[in-house]
TORTORZA-63418 format. One record per residue (C-alpha): residue number from 0; residue in one letter; x, y, z. Coordinates in Angstrom, 3 decimals, m for minus. Each point is the difference from the previous one (the first is absolute). Layout:
+--------+-------+----------+----------+----------+
: drenfi : kolse :        X :        Y :        Z :
+--------+-------+----------+----------+----------+
:    NUM :     A :        X :        Y :        Z :
...
+--------+-------+----------+----------+----------+
END
This chain:
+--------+-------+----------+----------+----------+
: drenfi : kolse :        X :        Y :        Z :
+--------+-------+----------+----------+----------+
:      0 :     X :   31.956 :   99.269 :  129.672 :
:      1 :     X :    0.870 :    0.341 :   m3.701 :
:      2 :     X :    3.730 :    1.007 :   m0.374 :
:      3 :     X :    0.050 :   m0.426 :   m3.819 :
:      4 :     X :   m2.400 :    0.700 :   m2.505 :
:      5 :     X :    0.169 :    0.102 :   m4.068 :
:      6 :     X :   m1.686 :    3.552 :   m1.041 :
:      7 :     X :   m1.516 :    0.170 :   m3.812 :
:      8 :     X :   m0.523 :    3.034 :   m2.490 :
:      9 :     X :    0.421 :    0.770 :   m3.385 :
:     10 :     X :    2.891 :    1.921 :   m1.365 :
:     11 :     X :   m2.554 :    3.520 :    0.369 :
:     12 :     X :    0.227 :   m0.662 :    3.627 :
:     13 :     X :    3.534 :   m0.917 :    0.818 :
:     14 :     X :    0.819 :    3.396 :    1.602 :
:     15 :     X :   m2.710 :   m0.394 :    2.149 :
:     16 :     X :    0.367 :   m3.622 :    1.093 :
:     17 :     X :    3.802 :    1.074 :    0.719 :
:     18 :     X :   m1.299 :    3.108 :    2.380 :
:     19 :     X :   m2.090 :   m2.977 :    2.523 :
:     20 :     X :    3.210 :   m2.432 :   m0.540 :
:     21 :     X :    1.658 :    2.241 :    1.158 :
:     22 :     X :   m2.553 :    0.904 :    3.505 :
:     23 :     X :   m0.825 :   m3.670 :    0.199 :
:     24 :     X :    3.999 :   m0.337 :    0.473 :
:     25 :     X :   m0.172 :    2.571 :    2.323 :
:     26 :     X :   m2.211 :   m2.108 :    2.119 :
:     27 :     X :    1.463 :   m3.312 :    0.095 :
:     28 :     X :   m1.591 :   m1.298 :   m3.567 :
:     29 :     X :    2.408 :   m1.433 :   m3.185 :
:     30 :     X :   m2.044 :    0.845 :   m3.021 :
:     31 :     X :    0.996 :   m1.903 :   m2.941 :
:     32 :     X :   m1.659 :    2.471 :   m3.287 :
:     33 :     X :   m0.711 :   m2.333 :   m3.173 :
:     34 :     X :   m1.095 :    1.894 :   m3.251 :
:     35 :     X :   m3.263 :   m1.665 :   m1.400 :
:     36 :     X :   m1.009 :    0.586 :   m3.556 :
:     37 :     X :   m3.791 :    0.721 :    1.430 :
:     38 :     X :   m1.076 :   m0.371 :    3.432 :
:     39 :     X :   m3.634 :   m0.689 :   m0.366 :
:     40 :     X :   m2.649 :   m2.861 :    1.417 :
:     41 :     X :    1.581 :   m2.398 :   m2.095 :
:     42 :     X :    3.466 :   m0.199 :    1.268 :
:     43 :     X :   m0.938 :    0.588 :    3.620 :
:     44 :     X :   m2.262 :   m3.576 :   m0.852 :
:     45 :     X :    2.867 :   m1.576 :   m0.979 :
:     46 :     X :    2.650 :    1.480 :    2.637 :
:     47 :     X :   m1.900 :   m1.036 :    3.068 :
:     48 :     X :    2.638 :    0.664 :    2.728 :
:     49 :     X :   m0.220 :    3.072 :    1.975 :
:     50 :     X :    1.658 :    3.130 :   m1.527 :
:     51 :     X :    0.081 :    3.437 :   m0.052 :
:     52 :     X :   m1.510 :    1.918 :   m2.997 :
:     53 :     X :    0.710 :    3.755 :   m0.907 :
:     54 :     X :   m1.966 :    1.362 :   m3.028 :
:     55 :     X :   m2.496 :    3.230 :   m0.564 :
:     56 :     X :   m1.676 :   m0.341 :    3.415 :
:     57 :     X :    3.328 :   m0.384 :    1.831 :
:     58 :     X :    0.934 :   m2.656 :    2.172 :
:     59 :     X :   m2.053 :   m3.412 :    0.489 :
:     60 :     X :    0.640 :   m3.202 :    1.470 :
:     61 :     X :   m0.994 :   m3.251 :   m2.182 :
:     62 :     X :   m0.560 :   m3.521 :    0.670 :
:     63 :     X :   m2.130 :   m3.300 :   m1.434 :
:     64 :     X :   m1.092 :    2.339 :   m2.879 :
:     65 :     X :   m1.110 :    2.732 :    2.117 :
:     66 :     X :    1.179 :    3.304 :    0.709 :
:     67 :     X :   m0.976 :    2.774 :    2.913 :
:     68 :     X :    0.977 :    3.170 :    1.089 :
:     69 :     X :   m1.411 :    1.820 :    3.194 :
:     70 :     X :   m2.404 :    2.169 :   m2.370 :
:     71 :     X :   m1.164 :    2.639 :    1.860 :
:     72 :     X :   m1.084 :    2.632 :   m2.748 :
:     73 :     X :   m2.755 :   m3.647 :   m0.829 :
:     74 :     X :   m1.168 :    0.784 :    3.530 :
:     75 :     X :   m1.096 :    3.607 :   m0.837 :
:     76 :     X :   m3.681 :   m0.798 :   m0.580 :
:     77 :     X :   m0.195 :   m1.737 :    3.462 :
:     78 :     X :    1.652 :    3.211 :    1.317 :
:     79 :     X :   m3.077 :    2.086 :   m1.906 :
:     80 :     X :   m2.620 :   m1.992 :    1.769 :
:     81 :     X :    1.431 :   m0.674 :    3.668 :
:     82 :     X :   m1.300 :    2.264 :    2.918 :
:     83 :     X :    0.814 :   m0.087 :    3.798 :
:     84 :     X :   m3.454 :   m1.377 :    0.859 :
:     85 :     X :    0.086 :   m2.240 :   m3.397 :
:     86 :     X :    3.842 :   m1.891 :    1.039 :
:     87 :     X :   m0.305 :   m2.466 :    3.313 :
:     88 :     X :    3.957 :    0.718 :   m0.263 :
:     89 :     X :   m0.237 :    3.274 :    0.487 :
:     90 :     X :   m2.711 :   m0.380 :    2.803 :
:     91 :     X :    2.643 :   m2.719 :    1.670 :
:     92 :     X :    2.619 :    2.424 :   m0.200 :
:     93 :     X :   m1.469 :    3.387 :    1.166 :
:     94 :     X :    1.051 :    1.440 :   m3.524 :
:     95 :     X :   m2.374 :    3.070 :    0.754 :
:     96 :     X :    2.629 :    1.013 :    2.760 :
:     97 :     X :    2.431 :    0.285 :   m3.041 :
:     98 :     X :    2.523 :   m2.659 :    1.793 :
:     99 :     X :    3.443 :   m0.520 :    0.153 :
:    100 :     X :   m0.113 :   m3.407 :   m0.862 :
:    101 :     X :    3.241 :   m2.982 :   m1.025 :
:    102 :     X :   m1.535 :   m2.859 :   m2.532 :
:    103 :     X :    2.555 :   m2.389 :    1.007 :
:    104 :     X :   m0.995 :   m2.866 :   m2.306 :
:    105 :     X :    0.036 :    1.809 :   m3.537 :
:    106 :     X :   m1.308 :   m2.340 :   m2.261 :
:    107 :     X :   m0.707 :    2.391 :   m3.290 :
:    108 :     X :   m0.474 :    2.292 :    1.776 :
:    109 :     X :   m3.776 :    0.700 :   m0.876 :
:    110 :     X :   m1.088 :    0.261 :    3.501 :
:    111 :     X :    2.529 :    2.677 :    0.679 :
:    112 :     X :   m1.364 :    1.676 :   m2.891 :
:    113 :     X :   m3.435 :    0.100 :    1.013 :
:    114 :     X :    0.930 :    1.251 :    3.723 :
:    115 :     X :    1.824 :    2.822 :   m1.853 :
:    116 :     X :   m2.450 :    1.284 :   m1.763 :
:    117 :     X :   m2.441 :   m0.195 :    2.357 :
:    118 :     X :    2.522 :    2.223 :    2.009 :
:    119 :     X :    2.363 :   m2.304 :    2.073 :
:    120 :     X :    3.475 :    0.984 :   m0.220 :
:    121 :     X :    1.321 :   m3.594 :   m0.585 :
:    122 :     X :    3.735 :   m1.155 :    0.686 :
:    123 :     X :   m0.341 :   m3.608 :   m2.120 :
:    124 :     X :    3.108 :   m2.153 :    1.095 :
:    125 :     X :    1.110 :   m2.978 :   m2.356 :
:    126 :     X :    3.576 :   m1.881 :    0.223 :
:    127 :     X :    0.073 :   m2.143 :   m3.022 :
:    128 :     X :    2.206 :    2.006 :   m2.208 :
:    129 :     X :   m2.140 :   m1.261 :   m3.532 :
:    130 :     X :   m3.447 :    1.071 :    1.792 :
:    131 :     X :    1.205 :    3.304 :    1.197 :
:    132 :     X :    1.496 :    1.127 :   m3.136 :
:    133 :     X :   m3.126 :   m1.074 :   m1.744 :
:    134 :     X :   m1.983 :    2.069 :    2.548 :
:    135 :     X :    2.229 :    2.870 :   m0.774 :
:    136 :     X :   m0.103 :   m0.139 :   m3.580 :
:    137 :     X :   m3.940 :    0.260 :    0.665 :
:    138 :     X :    0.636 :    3.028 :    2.264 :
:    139 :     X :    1.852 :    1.855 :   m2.569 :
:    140 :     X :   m2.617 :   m0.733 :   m3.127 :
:    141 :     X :   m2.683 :    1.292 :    2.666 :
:    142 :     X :    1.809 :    2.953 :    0.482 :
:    143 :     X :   m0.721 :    1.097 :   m2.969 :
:    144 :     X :   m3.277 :   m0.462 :   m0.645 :
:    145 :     X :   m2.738 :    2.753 :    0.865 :
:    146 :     X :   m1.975 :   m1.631 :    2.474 :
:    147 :     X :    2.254 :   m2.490 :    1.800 :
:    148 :     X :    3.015 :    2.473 :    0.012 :
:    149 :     X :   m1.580 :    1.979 :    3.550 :
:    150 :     X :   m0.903 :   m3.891 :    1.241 :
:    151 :     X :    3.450 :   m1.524 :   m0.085 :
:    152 :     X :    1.467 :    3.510 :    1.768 :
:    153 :     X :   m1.549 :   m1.444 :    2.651 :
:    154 :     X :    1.965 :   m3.867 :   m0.332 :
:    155 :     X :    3.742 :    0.148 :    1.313 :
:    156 :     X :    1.391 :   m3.363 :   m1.455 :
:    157 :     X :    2.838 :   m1.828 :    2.566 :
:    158 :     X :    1.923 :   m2.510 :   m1.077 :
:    159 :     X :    0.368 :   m2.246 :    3.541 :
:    160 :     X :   m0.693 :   m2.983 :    1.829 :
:    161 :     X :   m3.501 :    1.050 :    1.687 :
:    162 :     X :    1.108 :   m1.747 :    3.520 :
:    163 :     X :    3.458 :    2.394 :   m0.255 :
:    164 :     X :   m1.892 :    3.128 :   m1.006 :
:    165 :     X :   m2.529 :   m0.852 :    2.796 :
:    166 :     X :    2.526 :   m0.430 :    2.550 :
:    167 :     X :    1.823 :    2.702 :   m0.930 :
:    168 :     X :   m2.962 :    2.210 :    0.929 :
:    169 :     X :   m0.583 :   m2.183 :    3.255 :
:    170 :     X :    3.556 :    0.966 :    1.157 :
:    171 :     X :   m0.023 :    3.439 :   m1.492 :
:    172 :     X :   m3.707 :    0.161 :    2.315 :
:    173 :     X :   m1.378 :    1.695 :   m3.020 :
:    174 :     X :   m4.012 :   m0.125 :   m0.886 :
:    175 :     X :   m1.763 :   m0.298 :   m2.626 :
:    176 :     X :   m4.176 :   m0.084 :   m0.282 :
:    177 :     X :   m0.767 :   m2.896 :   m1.874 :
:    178 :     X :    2.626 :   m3.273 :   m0.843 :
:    179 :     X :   m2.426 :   m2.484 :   m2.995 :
:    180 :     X :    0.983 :   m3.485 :   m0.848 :
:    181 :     X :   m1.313 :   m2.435 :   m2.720 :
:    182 :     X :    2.422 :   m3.254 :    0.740 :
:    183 :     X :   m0.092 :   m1.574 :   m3.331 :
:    184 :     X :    0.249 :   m3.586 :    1.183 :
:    185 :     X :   m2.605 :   m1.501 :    2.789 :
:    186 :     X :    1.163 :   m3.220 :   m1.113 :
:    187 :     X :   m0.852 :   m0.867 :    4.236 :
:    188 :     X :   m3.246 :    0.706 :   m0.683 :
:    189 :     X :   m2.731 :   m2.161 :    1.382 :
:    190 :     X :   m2.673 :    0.792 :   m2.513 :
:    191 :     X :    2.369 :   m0.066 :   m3.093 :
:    192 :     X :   m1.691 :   m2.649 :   m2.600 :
:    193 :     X :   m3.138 :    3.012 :    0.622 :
:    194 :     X :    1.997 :    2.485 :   m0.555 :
:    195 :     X :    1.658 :   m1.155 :   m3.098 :
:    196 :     X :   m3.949 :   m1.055 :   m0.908 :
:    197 :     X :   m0.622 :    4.289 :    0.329 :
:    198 :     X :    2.082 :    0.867 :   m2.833 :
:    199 :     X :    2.657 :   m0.753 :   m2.895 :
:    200 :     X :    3.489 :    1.603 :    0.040 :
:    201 :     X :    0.477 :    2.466 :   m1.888 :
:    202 :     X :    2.437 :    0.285 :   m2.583 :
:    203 :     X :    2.000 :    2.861 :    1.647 :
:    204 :     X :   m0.342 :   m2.152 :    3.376 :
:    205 :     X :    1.246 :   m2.930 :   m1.847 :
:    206 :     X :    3.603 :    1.571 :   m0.726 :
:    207 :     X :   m0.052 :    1.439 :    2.868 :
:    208 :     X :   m0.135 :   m2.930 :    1.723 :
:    209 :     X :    2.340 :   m1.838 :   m1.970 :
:    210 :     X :    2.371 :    2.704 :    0.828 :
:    211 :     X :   m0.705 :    0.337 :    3.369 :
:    212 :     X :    0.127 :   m3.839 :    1.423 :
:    213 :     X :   m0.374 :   m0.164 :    3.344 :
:    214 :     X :    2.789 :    0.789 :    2.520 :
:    215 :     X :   m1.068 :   m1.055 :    3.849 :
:    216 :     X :   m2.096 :    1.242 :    2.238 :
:    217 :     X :    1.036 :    3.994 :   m0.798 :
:    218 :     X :   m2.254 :   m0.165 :   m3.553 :
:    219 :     X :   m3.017 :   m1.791 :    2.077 :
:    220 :     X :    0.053 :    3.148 :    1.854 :
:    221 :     X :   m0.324 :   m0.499 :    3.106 :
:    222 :     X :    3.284 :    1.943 :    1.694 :
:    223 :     X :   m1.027 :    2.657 :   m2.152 :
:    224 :     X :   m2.929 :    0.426 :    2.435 :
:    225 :     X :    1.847 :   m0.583 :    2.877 :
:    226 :     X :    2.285 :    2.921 :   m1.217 :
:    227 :     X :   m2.248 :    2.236 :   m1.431 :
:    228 :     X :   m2.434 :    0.284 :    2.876 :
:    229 :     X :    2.782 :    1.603 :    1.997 :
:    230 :     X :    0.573 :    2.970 :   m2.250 :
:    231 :     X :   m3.877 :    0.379 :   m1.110 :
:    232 :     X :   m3.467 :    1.951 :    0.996 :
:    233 :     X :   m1.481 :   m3.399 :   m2.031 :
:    234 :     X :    1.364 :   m2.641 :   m1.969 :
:    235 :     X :   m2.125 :   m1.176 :   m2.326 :
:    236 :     X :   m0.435 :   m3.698 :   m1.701 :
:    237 :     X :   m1.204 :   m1.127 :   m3.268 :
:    238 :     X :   m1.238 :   m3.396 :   m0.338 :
:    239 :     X :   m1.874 :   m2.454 :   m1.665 :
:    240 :     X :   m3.382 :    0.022 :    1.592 :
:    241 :     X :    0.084 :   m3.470 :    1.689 :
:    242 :     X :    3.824 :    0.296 :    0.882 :
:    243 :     X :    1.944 :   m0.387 :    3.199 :
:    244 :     X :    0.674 :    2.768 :    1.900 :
:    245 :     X :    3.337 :    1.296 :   m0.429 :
:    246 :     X :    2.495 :   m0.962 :    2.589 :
:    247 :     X :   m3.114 :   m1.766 :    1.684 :
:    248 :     X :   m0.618 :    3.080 :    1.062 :
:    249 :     X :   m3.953 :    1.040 :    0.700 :
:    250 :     X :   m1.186 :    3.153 :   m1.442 :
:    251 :     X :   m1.242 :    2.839 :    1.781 :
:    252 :     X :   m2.206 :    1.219 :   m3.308 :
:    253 :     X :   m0.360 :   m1.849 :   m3.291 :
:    254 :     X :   m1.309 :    1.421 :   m3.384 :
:    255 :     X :   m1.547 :   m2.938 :   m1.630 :
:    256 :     X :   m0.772 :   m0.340 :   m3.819 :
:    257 :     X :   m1.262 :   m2.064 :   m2.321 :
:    258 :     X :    3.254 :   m1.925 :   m0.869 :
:    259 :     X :    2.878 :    1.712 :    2.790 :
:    260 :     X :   m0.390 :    1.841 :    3.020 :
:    261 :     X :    2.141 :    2.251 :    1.514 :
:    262 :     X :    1.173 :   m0.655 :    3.592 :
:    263 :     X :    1.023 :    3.108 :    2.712 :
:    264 :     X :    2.264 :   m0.128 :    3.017 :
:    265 :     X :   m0.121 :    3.457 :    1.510 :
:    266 :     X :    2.815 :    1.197 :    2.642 :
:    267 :     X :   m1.190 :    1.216 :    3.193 :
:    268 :     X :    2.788 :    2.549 :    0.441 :
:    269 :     X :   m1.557 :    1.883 :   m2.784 :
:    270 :     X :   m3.692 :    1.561 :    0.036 :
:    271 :     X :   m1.386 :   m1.571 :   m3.470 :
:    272 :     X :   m3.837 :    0.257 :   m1.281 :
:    273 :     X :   m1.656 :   m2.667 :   m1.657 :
:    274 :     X :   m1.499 :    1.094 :   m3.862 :
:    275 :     X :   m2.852 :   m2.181 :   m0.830 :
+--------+-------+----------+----------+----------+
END
């Protein structure tokens, strides 16, 4: 996990950059702040290691030329046009029961998003200390737009390991309705060279992978399910469409798309209906 990172701005932003030094500190993070004279396509092409960036839209990582932040107010015209019947996600998850429901693999966060607003209230989990204060910074610009600021009401941010926060709630015996992973790598998977075949990174994906290498087995995901499926009505599983199954682990129900499909384990304890 990154312990050190170089952050650029221009002089306009230095405040700014010094007020997510300073959290970044706060969660383990040295942020080195270097003045640039203009922070623009250009010098990201020719300062290819990964960095932090604080301008006009706030915080964003860079790397390789690139830069990404978890956009969500780009995500409002998907918002517009989603519907419970229109979102397999939202069928997978029983959104219509307006869940409780842990994303434990955060990502950008768009999925949570999307549950939110389709009336989940959504506890999104994320432990690297870069991606979470990205995530937040995204929270906060949402807040205050018009439409998104009644969505993200409804997303309570935790900065945790997922397997702690899920234990926690194992030996706390608390509940909650819904618990959704996305691993990020199925590196194990048998049908990878198709998979790959399905789609090009994209260029968020692409620094997010690069800061999110993989660590073990815990990022594959599989004693997420383990764990999960002891606190929840359903867990449910997004993967590619010819993946593995999680934690070799039959489905009881899938959801299958085009290009993913979304895998359910439901817990007998509970009485849970199936949304097609």
């Amino acid at each position: 996990m990154v312990s050190e990172i170089r952050l650029f701005t221009e002089t306009a932003f230095i405040q700014k950059a010094q007020s997510y030094q300073t959290v970044l500190s706060s969660r383990g993070v040295v942020v080195n702040i270097e003045i640039v004279e203009k922070l623009n396509a250009r010098f990201l092409r020719l300062n290819p290691e990964m960095a932090l960036c604080v301008d006009d839209a706030g915080l964003s990582l860079s790397a390789n030329g690139m830069k990404m932040q978890p956009d969500w107010k780009a995500e409002i015209p998907r918002l517009k046009r989603a519907s419970l019947k229109s979102e397999m996600i939202a069928r997978a998850c029983n959104i219509s029961e307006k869940p409780s429901l842990i994303d434990a693999t955060a990502g950008l966060g768009h999925d949570t998003l999307l549950m939110a607003h389709l009336g989940a209230n959504v506890t999104l989990i994320e432990r690297h200390p870069i991606l979470f204060t990205l995530l937040e910074d995204s929270k906060k610009q949402a807040e205050s737009d018009p439409f998104l600021s009644k969505v993200v009401s409804r997303i309570h941010l935790v900065f945790s390991d997922s397997n702690t926060y899920l234990q926690q709630h194992i030996d706390e015996h608390k509940t909650v309705d819904v618990v959704y992973l996305d691993p990020m790598f199925p590196q194990r998977d048998q049908n990878q060279q198709a998979i790959k075949k399905q789609a090009q990174v994209k260029k968020q994906m692409q620094l997010l992978h690069m800061l999110l290498p993989e660590d073990g087995e815990m990022d594959l995901g599989d004693h997420l399910l383990v764990l999960a499926q002891q606190i929840a009505k359903r867990v449910v599983v997004k993967r590619p469409r010819l993946a593995v199954f999680l934690n070799d682990q039959s489905t009881d129900h899938q959801w299958l798309g085009d290009a993913c499909r979304f895998d359910a384990y439901f817990n007998s304890a509970f009485v849970d209906k199936i949304v097609e």
